[in-house]
FIKOLZA-1660 file (N, C-alpha, C; in steps of 0.1 Angstrom, whole numbers, plus 5000, padded with zeros to 4 digits):
% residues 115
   i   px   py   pz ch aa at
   1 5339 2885 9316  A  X  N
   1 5341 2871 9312  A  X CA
   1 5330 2867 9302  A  X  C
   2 5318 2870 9307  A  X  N
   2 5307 2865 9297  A  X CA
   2 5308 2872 9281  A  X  C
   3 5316 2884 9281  A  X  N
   3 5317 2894 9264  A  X CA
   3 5326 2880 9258  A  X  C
   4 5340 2874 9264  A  X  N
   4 5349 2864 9263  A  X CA
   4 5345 2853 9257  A  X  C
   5 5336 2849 9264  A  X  N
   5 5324 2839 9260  A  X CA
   5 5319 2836 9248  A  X  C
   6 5313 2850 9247  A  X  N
   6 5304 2853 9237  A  X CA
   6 5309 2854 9225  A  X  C
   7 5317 2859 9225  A  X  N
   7 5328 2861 9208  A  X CA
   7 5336 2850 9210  A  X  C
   8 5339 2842 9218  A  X  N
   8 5345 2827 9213  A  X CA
   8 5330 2816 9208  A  X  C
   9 5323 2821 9210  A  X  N
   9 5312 2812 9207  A  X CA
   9 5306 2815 9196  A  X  C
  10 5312 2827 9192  A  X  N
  10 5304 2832 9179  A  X CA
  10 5315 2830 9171  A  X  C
  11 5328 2831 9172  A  X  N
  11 5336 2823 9162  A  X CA
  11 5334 2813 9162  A  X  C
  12 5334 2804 9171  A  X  N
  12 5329 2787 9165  A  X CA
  12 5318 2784 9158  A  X  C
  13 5311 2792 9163  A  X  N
  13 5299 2793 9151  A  X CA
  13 5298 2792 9141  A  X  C
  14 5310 2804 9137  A  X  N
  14 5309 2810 9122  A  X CA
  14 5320 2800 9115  A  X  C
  15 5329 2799 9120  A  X  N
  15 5338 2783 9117  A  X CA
  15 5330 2774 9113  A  X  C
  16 5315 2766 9121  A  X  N
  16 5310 2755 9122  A  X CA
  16 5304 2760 9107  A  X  C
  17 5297 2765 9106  A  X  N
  17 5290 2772 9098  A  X CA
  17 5298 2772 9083  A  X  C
  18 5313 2778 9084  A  X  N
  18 5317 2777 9073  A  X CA
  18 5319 2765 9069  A  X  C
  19 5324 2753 9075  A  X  N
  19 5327 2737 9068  A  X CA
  19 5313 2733 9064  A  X  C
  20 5304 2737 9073  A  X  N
  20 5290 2731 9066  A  X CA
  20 5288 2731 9052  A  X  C
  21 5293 2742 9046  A  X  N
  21 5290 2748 9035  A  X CA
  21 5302 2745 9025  A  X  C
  22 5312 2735 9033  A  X  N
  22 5321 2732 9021  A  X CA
  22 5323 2719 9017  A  X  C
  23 5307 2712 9020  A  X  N
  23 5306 2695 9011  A  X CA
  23 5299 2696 8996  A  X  C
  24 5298 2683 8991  A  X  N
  24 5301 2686 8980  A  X CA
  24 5284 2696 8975  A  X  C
  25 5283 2697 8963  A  X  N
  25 5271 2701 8961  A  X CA
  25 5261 2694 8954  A  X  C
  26 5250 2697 8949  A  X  N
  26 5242 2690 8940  A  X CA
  26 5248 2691 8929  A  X  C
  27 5253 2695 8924  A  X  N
  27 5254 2703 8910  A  X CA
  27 5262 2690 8907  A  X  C
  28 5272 2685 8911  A  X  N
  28 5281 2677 8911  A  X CA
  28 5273 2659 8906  A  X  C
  29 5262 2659 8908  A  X  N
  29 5257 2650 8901  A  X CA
  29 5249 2655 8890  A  X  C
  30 5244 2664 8889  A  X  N
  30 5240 2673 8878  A  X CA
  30 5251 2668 8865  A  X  C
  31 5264 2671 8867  A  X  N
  31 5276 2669 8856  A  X CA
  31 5279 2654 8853  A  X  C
  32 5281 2646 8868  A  X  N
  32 5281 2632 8865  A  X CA
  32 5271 2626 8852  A  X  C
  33 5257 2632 8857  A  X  N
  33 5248 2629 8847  A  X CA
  33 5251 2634 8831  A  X  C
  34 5251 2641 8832  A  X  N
  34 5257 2651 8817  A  X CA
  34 5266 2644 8807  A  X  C
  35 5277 2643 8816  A  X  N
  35 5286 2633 8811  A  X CA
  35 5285 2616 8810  A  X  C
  36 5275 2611 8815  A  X  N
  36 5266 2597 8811  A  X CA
  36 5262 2603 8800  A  X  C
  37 5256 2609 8801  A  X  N
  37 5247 2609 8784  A  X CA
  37 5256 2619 8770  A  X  C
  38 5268 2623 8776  A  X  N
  38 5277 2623 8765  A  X CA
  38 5288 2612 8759  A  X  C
  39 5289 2606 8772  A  X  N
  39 5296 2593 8772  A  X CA
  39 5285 2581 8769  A  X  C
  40 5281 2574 8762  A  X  N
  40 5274 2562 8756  A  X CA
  40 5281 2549 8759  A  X  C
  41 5287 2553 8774  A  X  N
  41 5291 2533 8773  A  X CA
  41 5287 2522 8770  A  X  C
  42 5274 2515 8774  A  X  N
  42 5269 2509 8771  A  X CA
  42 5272 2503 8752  A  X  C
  43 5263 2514 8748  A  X  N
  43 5266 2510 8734  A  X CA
  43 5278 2511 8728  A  X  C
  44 5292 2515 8734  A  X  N
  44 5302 2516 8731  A  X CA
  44 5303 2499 8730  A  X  C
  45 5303 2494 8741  A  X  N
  45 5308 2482 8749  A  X CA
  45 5299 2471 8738  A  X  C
  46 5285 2474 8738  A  X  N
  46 5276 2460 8725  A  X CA
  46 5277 2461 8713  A  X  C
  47 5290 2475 8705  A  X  N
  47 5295 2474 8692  A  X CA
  47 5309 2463 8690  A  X  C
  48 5310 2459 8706  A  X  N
  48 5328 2449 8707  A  X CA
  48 5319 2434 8710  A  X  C
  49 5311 2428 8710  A  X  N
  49 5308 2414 8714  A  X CA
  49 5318 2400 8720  A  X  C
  50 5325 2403 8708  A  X  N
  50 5338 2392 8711  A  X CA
  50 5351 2400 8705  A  X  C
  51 5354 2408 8714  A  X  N
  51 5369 2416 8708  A  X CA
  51 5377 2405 8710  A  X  C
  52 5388 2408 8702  A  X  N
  52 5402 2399 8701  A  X CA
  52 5413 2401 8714  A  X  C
  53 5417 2396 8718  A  X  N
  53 5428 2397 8729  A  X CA
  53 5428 2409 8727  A  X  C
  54 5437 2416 8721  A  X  N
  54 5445 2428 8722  A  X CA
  54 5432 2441 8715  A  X  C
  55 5423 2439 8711  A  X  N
  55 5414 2447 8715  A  X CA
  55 5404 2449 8728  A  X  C
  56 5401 2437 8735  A  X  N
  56 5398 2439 8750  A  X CA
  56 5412 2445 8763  A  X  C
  57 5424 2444 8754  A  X  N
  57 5433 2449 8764  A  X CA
  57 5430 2462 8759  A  X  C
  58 5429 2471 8749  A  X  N
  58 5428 2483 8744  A  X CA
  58 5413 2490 8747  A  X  C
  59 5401 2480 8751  A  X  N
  59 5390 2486 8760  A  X CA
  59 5390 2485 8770  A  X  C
  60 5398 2476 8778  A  X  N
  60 5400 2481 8793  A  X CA
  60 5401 2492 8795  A  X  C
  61 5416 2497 8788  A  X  N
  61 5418 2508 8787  A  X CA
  61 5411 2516 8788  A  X  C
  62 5405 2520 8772  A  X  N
  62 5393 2528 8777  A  X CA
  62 5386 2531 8786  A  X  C
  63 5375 2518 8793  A  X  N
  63 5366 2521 8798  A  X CA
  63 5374 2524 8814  A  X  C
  64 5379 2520 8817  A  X  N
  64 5392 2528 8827  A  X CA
  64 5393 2539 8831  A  X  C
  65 5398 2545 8819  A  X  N
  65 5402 2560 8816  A  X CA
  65 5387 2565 8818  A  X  C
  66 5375 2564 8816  A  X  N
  66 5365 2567 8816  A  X CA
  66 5357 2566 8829  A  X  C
  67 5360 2555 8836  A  X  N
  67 5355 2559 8847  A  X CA
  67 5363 2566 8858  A  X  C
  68 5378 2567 8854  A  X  N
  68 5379 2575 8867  A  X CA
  68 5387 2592 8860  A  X  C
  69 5382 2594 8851  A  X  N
  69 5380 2605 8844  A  X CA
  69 5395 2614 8838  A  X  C
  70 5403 2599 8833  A  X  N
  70 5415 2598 8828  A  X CA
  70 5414 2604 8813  A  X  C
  71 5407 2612 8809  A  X  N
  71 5405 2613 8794  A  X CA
  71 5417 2615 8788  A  X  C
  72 5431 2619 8791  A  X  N
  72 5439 2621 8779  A  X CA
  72 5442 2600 8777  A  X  C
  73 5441 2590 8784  A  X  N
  73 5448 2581 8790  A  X CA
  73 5436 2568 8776  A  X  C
  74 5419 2576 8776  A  X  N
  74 5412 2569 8772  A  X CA
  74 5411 2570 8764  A  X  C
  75 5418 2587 8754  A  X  N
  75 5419 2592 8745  A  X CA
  75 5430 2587 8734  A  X  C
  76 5441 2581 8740  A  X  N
  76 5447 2574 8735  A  X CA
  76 5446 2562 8732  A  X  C
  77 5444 2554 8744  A  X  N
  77 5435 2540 8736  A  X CA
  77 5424 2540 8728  A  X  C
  78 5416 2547 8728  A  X  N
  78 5409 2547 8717  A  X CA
  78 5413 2552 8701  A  X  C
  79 5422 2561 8703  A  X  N
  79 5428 2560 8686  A  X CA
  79 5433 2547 8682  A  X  C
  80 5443 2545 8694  A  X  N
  80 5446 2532 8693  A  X CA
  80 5440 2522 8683  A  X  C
  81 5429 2520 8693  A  X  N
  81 5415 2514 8683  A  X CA
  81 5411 2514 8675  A  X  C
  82 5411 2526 8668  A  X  N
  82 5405 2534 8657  A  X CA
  82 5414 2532 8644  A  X  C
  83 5431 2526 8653  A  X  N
  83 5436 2525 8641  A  X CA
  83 5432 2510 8640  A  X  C
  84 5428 2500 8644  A  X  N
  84 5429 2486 8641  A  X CA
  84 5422 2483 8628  A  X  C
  85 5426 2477 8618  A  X  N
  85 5421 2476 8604  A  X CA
  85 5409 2464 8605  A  X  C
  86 5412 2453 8617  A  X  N
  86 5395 2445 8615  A  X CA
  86 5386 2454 8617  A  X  C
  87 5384 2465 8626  A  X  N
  87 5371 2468 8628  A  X CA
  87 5360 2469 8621  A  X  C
  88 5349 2468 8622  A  X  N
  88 5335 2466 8614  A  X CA
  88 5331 2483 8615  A  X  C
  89 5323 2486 8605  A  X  N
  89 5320 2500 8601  A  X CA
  89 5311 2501 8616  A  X  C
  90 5301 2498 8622  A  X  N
  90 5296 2501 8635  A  X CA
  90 5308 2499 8644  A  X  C
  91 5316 2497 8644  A  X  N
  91 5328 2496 8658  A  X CA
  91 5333 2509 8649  A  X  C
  92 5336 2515 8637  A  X  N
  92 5348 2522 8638  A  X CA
  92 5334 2537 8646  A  X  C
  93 5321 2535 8637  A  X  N
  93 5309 2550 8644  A  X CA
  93 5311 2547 8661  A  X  C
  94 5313 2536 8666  A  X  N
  94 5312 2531 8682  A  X CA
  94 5327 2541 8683  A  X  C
  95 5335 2540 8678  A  X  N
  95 5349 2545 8684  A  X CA
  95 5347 2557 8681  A  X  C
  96 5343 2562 8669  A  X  N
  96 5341 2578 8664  A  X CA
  96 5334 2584 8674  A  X  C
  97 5323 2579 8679  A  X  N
  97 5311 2589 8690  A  X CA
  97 5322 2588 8704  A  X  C
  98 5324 2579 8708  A  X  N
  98 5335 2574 8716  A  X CA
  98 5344 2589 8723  A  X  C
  99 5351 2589 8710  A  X  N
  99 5360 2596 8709  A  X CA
  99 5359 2615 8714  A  X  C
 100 5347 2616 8705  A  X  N
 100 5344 2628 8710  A  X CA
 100 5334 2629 8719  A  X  C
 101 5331 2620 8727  A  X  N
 101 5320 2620 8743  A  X CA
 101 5329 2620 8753  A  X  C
 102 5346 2616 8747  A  X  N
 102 5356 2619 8755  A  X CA
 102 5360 2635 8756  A  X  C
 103 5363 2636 8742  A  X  N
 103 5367 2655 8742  A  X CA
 103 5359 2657 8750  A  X  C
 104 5345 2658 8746  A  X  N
 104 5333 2671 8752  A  X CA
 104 5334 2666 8768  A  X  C
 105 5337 2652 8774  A  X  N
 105 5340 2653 8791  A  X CA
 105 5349 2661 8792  A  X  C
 106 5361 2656 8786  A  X  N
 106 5375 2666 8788  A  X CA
 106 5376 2680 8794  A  X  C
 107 5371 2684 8781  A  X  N
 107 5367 2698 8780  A  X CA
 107 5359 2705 8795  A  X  C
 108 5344 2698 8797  A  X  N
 108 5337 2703 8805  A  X CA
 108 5342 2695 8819  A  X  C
 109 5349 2691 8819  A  X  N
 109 5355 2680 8838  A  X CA
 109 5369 2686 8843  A  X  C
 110 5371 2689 8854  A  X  N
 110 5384 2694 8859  A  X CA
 110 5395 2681 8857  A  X  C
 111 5399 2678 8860  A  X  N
 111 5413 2665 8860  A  X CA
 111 5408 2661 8872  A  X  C
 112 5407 2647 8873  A  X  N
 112 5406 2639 8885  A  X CA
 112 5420 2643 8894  A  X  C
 113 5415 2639 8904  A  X  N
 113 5426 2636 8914  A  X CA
 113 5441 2626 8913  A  X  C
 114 5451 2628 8917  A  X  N
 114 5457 2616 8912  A  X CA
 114 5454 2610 8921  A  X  C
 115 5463 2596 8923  A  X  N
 115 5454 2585 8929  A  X CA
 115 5469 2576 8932  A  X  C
% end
């Protein structure tokens, strides 16, 4: 009875043992971080001061798609943007860097979860 024992206790072990090891990891803020400093929201957001109605509907968007890591979603609102004829030559560089701090997340981030 005690061998019975023993090898059920050493499976639970090795069970307990394996979930241990399947939370998330460091690395995972490692990328969060990465992706802040390819993504420039901030100064995305103090090139718009007083956007017009339907350009704060079209940075919602964006910044949306960006935080929950919607990139094809933020990638289109932002051309969107890119196409609007007021913009000021610092809002179209704001949308241009924008744009590609989106690719390069894209590129290096799995697809969010859907939701």
């Amino acid at each position: 009875m005690s061998t019975i024992t023993n090898c059920l206790l050493m499976v639970l072990l090795a069970g307990a043992l394996a979930f241990a090891g399947c939370g998330k990891s460091g690395s995972d803020n490692g990328t969060a971080q990465h992706l802040a400093a390819t993504i420039d929201v901030a100064k995305f957001q103090q090139a718009f001061p007083s956007p017009t109605p339907e350009q704060q509907s079209t940075l919602t968007k964006v910044m949306t798609g960006v935080r929950y890591r919607q990139y094809p979603d933020a990638l289109t609102a932002l051309e969107k943007l890119a196409s609007d004829p007021s913009l000021t030559e610092p809002q179209k560089k704001a949308v241009s860097d924008m744009i590609e701090g989106v690719k390069q997340a894209s590129a290096k981030t799995p697809p969010a979860p859907a939701q």
